[in-house]
C-alpha positions in Angstrom: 34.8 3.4 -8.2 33.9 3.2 -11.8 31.1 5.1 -13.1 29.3 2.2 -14.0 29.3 0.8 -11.3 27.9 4.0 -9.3 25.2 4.0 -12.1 24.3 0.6 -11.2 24.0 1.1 -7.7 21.6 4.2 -8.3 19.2 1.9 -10.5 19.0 -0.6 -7.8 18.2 1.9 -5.1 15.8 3.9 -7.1 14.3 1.2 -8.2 13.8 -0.7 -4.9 12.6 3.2 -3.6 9.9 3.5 -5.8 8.5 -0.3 -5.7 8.6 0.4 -1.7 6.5 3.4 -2.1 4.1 1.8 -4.3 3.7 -0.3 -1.8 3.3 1.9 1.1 0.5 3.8 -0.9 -1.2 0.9 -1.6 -1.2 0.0 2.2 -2.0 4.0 3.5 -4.9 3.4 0.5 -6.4 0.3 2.0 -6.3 1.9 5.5 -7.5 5.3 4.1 -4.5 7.1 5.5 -2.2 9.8 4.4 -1.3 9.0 0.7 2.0 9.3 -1.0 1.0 11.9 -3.9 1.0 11.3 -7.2 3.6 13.6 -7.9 5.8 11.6 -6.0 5.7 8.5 -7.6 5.9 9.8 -10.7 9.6 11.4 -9.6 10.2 8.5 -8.5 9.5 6.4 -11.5 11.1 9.4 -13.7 14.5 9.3 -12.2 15.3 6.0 -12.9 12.8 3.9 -11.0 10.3 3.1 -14.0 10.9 -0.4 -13.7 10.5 -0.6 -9.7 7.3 1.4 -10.1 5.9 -0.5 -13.1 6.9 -4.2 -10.8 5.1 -2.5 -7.8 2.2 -1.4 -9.8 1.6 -5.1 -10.9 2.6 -6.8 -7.5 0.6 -4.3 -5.2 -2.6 -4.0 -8.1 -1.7 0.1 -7.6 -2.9 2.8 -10.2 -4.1 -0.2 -12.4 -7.0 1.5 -13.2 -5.5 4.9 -13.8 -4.3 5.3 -18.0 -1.4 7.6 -17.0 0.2 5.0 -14.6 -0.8 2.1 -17.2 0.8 4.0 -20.2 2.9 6.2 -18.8 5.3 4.3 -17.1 6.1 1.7 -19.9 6.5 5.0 -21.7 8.8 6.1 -19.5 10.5 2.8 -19.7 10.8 2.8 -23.3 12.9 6.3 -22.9 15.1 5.2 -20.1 16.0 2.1 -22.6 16.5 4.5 -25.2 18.7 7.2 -23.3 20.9 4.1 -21.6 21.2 2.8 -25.0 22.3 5.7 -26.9 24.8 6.6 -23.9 26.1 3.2 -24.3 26.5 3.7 -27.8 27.9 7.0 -27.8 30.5 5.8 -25.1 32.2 3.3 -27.5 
């Protein structure tokens, strides 16, 4: 299988992973149950699931009040464009 492919398939699972969770914490929040930690999500959203993470922040209203969930994961956004993009470029 090509590697792009594999890479592709990653994104989509981590991605879908770490919207999911922000969900589920959401949900545990509401019912003041055991909560995912913060630590968590942020592995989440670092290995590739920014963009799941920043999508679940919006849909679920999660960590909307919180600066290094509203900053930090367009941040980390910005850096996973930027590392994609220069491994594309590098590549050709």
């Amino acid at each position: 299988m090509n590697g792009l492919i594999i890479f592709f398939i990653y994104l989509v699972l981590i991605n879908s992973g770490s919207f999911i969770i922000m969900g589920v914490d959401k949900r545990r929040a509401k019912k003041s149950a055991r909560r995912i930690s913060e630590k968590t999500l942020w592995l989440f959203i670092v290995i590739g699931g920014s963009i799941g993470g920043y999508l679940g922040m919006k849909r679920f209203r999660h960590k909307t009040k919180h600066s290094q969930f509203i900053y930090g994961i367009p941040a980390v956004i910005i850096v996973h464009i930027l590392l994609i993009s220069g491994s594309i470029y590098l590549n050709k």
